[in-house]
VOGURO-885540 format. One record per residue (C-alpha): residue number from 1; residue in three letters; x, y, z. Coordinates in pm, whole numbers. Each point is the difference from the previous one (the first is absolute). Layout:
    n  res      c1      c2      c3
  NUM  ALA       X       Y       Z
...
//
This chain:
    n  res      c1      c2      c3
    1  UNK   10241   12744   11266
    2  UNK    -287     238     131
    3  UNK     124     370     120
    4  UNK     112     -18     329
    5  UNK    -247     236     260
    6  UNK     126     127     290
    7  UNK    -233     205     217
    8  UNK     221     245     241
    9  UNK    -292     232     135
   10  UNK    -426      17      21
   11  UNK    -160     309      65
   12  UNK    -370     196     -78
   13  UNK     -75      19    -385
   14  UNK      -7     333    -161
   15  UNK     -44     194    -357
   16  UNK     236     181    -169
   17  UNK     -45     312    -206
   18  UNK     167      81    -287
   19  UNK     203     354      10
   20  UNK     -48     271    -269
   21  UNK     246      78    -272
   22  UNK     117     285    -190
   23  UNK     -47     -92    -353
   24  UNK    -286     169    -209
   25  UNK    -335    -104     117
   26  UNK    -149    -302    -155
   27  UNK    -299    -207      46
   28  UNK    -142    -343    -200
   29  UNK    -308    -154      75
   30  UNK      39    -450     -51
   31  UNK    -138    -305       0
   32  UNK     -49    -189     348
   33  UNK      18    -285    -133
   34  UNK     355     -49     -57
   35  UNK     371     146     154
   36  UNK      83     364    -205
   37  UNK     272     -82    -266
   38  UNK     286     155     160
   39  UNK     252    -139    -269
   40  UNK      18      37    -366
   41  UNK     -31    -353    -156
   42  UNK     275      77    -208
   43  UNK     247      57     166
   44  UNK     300    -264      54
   45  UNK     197     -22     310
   46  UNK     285    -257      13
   47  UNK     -70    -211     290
   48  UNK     383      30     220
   49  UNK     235    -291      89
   50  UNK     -38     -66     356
   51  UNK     239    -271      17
   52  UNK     221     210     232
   53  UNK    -300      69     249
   54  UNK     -17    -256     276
   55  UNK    -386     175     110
   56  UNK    -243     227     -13
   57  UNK    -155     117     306
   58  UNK    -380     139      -2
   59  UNK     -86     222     313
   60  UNK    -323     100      11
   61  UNK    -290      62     320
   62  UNK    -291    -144      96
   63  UNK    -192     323      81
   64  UNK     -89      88    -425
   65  UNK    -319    -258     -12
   66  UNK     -71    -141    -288
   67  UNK     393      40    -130
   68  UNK     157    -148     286
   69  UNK    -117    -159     337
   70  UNK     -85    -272     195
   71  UNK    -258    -239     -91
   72  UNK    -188    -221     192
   73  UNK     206    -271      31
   74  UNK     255     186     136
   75  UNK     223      86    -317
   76  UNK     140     285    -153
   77  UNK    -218      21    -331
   78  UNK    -154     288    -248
   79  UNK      45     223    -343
   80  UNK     375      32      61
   81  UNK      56    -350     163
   82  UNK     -96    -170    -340
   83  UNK     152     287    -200
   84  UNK     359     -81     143
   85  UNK     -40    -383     -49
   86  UNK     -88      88    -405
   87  UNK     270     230     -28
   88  UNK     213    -270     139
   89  UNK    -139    -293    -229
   90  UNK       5     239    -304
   91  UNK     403      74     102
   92  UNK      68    -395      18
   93  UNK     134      77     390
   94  UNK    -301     -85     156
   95  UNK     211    -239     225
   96  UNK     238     273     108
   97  UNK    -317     255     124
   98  UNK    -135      67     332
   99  UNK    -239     249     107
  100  UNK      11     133     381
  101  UNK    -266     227     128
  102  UNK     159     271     265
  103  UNK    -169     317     117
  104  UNK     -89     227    -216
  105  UNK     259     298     167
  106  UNK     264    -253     -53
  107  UNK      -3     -87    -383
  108  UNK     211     255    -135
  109  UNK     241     -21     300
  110  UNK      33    -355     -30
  111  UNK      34      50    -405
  112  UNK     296     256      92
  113  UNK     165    -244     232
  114  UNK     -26    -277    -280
  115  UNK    -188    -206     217
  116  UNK    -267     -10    -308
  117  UNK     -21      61    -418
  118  UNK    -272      86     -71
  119  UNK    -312     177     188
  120  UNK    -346    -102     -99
  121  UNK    -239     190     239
  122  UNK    -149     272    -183
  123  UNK     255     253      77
  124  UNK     -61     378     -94
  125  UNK     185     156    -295
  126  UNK     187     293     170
  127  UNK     320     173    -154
  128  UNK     141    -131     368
  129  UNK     -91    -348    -103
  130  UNK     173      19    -332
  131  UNK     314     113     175
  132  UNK      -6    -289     204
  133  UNK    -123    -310    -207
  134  UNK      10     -69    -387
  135  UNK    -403     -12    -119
  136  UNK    -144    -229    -252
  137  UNK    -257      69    -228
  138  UNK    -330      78     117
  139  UNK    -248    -323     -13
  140  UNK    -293     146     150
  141  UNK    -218     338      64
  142  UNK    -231      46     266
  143  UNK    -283     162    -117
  144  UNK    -269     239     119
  145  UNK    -385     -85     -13
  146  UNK    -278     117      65
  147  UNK    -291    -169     209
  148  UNK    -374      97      44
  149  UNK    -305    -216     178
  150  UNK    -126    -278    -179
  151  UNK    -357     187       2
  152  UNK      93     247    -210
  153  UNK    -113    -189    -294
  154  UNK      28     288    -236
  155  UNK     359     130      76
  156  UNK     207    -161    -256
  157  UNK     279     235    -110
  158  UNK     213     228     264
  159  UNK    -113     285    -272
  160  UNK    -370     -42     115
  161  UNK     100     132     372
  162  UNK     -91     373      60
  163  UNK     237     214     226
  164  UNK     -10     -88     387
  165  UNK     -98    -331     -82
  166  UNK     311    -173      31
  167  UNK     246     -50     312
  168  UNK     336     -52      23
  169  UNK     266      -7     291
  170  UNK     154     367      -3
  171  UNK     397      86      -2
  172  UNK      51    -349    -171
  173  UNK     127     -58    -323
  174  UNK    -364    -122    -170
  175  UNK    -150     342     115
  176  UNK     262     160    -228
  177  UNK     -34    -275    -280
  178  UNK    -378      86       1
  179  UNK      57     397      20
  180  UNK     225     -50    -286
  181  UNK    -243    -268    -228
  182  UNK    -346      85     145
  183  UNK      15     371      43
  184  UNK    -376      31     -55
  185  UNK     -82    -242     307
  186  UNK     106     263     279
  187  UNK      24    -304     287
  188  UNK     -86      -2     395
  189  UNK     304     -32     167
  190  UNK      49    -288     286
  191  UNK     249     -24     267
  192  UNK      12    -381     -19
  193  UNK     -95    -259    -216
  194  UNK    -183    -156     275
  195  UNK    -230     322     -17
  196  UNK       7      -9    -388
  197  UNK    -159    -354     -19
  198  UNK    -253      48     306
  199  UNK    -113     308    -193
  200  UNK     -55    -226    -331
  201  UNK    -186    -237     192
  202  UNK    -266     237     156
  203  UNK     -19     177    -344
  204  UNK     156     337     121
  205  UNK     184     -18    -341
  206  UNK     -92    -198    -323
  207  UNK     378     -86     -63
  208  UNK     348     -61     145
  209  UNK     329      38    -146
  210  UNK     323    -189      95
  211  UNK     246    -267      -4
  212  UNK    -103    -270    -236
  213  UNK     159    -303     224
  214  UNK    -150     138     321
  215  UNK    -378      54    -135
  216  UNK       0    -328    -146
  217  UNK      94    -143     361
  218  UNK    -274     227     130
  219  UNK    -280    -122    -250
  220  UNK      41    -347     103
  221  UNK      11      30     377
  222  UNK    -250     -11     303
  223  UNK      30     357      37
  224  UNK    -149      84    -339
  225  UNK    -239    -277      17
  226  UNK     -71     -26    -399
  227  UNK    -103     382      32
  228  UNK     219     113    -310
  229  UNK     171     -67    -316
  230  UNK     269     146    -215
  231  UNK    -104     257    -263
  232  UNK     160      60    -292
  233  UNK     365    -145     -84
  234  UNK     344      20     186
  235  UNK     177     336     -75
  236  UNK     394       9       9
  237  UNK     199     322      11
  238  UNK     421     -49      55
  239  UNK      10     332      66
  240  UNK    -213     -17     327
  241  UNK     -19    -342     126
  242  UNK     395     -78    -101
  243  UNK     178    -219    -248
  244  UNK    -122    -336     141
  245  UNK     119    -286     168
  246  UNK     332    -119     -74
  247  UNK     258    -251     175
  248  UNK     270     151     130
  249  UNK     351     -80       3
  250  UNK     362      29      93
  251  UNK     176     255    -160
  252  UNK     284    -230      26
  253  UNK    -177    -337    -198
  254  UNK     -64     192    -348
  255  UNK      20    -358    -136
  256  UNK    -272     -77     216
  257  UNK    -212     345    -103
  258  UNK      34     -99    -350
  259  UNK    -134    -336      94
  260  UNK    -308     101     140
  261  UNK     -84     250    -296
  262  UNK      15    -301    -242
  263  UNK    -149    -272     187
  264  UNK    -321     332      80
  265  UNK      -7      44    -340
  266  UNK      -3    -405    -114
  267  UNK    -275     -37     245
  268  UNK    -180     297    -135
  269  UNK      63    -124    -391
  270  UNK    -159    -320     140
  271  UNK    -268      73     193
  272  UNK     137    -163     323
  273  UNK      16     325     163
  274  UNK    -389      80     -39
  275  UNK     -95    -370      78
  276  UNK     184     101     348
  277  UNK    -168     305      43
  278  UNK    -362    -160     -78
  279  UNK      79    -289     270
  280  UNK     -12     285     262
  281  UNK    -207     292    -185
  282  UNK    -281    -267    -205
  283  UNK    -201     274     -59
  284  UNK     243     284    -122
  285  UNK      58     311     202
//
């Protein structure tokens, strides 16, 4: 049997950014090509009887586009959609899941209530959010980029901008990830990103820096209209953009919590969890 869907609520998309953390500052610059390891190959985890669990419910939104909304046909699809239904497969329950897509403000109070398992929708890891839900592993980083115009043929390498030349959205956490990595660049500061981009586009500023996921949006929409392209590769830092996105879950299922770490890190091992995220992100972030 296919996971059951079960579409509650349909409201205006939006991004989600990543909080900061506290743990010693860190950057690493990857490949687009592929989703960042975020499990060591050899580890082992046991995969849990779930014999004595009659379901697992997925809540998730439809306002996180491309991990969850609605399609055109009128269903509830997207990164975490497919995710749930692989986890399910790869647990043997796949019969016994449903995913239901509530608003956003209701997830965690309808994981409290027990009215869901699990929450797929790209919550933020807060020391509130741990006291409330059990978190898997982390299966994927957002990371930062940065862009520049597609006519600036001889920009190659962030390290061949000059100070001033790059812009970035102040009081946000990529203005302190590029303080803290780029020191040299000294940015312009923006209000909004709307500004940011409008300002790349006239060539007030050679570069941009910012969310990964929402630049890549950007590059391929009428607004920028083929203007720009990414430059250089994705950066990742835990310590400012946060630990990831994880599914979160009942502190009362820790059956369940241990099930969704093993069937993550099966679908890792076997390379079902980046064929996922290239069906929605083909060319990389």
């Amino acid at each position: 049997m296919k996971l059951t869907v079960v579409s509650r609520c349909f409201f205006t998309a939006a991004i989600i950014l990543l909080s900061c953390g506290l743990q010693p500052i860190r950057a690493q610059q990857a490949d687009t090509s592929s989703l960042p390891l975020m499990f060591d190959p050899r580890e082992r985890l046991q995969k849990p009887d779930l014999s004595s669990v009659p379901r697992i419910r997925f809540l998730t939104t439809v306002d996180f586009p491309p991990f969850n909304f609605i399609d055109q046909s009128g269903k509830l699809s997207g990164f975490h959609v497919d995710l749930a239904r692989e986890i399910c497969r790869e647990l043997n329950v796949l019969e016994r899941c449903q995913i239901e897509a509530v608003p956003f403000a209701e997830l965690l109070t309808d994981l409290d209530k027990g009215e869901g398992d699990v929450v797929a929708a790209g919550l933020r890891v807060t020391p509130a959010l741990r006291g409330k839900a059990s978190l898997s592993r982390a299966f994927m980083q957002l990371p930062a980029r940065f862009a520049t115009r597609v006519e600036e043929k001889a920009l190659d390498q962030p390290a061949s901008l000059r100070p001033g030349e790059t812009g970035v959205v102040g009081g946000t956490a990529h203005e302190a990830m590029l303080g803290a990595f780029f020191p040299g660049l000294k940015p312009r500061t923006f209000a909004r990103r709307d500004e940011l981009l409008a300002a790349l586009r006239k060539g007030e500023v050679k570069a941009v820096f910012g969310d990964g996921l929402q630049l890549a949006f950007w590059l391929d929409s009428p607004d920028a209209a083929g203007c720009c392209r990414f430059l250089g590769g994705p950066y990742y830092s835990r310590t400012i953009l946060g630990d990831g996105l994880t599914l979160a879950i009942r502190k009362d299922a820790p059956l369940v919590a241990k099930a969704m770490d093993a069937a993550l890190l099966a679908l890792s091992r076997s390379g079902r969890l980046n064929q996922i995220y290239l069906r929605y992100f083909p060319h990389g972030l």
